[in-house]
N, C-alpha and C positions, 0 to 999 in steps of 0.2 A: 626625849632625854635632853634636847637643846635647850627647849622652851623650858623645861622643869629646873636645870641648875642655871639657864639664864636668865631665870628670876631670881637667884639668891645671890649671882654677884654682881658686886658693887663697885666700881658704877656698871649700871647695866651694859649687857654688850650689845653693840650693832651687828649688823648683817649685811654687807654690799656685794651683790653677787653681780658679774662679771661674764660675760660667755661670748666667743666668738665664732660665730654661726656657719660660716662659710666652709668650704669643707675641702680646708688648705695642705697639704704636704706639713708632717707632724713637726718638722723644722720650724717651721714660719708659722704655725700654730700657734706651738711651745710660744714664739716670740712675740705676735700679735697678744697671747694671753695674758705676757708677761708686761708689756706695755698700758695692756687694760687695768692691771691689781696695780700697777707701780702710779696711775691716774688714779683711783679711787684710795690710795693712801694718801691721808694728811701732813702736810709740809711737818718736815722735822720729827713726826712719828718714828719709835723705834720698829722696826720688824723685824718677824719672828717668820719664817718661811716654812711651814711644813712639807719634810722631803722624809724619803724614806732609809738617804746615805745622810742624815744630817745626824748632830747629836743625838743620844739617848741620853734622857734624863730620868732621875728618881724624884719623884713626888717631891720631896723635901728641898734636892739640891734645884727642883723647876721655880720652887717658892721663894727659895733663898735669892735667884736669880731677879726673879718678878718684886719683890722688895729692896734689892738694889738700885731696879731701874725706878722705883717707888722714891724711895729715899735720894735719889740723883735727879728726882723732879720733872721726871720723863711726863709729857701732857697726852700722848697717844700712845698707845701700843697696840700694833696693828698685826694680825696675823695672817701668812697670805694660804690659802689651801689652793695645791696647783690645780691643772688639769690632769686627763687621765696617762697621759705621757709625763707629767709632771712638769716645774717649772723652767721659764725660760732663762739663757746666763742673765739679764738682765735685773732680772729679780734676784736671783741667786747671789749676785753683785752687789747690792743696794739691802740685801737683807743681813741685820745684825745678828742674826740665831738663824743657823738652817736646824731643825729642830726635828726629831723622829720619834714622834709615838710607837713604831713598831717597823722591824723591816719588813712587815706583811705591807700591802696594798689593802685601804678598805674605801670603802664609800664617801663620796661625801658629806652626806646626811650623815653617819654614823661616827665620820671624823669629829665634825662640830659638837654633836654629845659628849665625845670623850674631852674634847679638848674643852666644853665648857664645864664638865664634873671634875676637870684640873683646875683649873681657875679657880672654881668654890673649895676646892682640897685646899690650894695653895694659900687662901686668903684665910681658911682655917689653920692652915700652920701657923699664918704669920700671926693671927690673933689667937694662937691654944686656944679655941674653939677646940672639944672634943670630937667632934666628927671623923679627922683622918684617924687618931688613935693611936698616936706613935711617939 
């Protein structure tokens, strides 16, 4: 599902995956991991922090958002997906949008599908492109 709507949006998206191996008390985890995504984001990039107590958005009102930071000339917009404990304060701090596809817990493979078949919704909203249908 990643691969398939991360070829339809423009500009394409990257992928920097992150992992800290050691097998640390979930406190200094959380932080070490938060450390590592807040390193692999680009200076001055907006972030969007995928949590499960963060906003819920509707398709339209995540579109309206993402053409904002479009139109305000944003160069990066970078998304963090935490670990299985979720993200550290650090991140949490430093990120612009704590953002919740759902208060379930799902995978991380299956986050990045959803979250890239939003990105191709959302850039159909902003171009009525017929695809979302609303």
């Amino acid at each position: 599902m990643f691969q398939h709507y991360g070829r339809l949006v423009r500009p394409a998206l990257l992928v920097k995956e992150v992992e800290e191996k050691r097998p640390l008390p979930v406190a200094e985890r959380k932080d070490r991991e938060a450390e590592l995504l807040l390193a692999a984001i680009p200076a001055g990039a907006v972030v969007v922090a995928l949590d499960e107590h963060g906003q819920m958005l509707a398709s339209t009102a995540f579109a309206a958002r993402l053409g904002r930071w479009r139109d305000d000339g944003t160069g990066d917009l970078a998304f963090a997906i935490g670990g299985a404990d979720g993200h550290g304060a650090a991140l949490k701090a430093r990120a612009d949008l704590l953002l919740s596809l759902s208060p379930m817990t799902w995978p991380h493979l299956l986050v990045r599908g959803m979250l890239a078949e939003q990105l191709w919704r959302a850039q159909a909203i902003l171009t009525g492109h017929p695809y979302h249908r609303a």
